[in-house]
N, C-alpha and C positions, 0 to 999 in steps of 0.2 A: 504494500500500500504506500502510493507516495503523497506525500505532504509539502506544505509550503511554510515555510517558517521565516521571521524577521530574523538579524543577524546583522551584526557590527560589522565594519569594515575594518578596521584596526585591530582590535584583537580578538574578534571570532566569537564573542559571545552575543546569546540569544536574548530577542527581547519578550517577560513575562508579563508587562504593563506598563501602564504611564500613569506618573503620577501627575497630576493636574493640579495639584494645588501651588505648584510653579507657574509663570510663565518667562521665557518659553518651558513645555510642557518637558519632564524629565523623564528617560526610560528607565523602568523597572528590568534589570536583568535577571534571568531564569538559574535560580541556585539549586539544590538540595529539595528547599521546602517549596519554590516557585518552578510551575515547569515552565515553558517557552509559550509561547503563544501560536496555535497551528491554524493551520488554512486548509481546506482541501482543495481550495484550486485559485493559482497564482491570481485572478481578478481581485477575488477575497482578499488577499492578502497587501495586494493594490491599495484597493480600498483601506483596509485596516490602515495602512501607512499614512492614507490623507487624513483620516480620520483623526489619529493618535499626533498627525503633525510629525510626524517622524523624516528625518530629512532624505534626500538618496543618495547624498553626498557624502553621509555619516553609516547609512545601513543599504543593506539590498535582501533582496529577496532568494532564498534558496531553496532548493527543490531536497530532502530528504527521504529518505525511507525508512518507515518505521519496520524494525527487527526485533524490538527485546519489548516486553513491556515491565513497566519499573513498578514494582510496588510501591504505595505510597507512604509515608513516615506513618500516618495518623492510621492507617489499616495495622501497622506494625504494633504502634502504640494500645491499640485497642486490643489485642491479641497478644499484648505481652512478650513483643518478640523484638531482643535487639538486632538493632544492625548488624553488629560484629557475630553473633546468630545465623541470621542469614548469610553475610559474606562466607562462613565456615560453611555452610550447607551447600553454597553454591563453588565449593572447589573439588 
């Protein structure tokens, strides 16, 4: 399945939102507990860009493919299972 995701031009990181209570409007980058922001089809993600004010001189738009899907901290959290848990189980 492929996706369309924002992305920094300088160092490669994803954007997970925008905070608005700046202007100009500031990007939330996609950490641990934020994931990335996804499109299923580069128009969307067009748009998302004018939308959020995102520049295209700062980010562009990339095409990915999802492969793994990540369990979330809070499914983790609720089920009593560490990271370092899982990391072990998945070697």
């Amino acid at each position: 399945m492929k996706i369309y995701v924002i992305k920094n031009k300088k160092d490669g990181r994803y954007v997970s939102g925008t905070d608005y209570r700046y202007y100009p409007h500031r990007s939330i980058f996609a950490d641990s507990y934020r994931p990335p922001l996804v499109y299923a089809r580069q128009e969307k993600a067009e748009m998302g860009m004018l939308l959020r004010g995102i520049s295209s001189k700062r980010y562009k738009i990339v095409e990915v493919e999802l492969t793994e899907q990540i369990t979330p901290r809070f499914y983790l959290k609720a089920n009593n299972i560490s990271v370092e848990e899982l990391k072990d189980n998945n070697k």
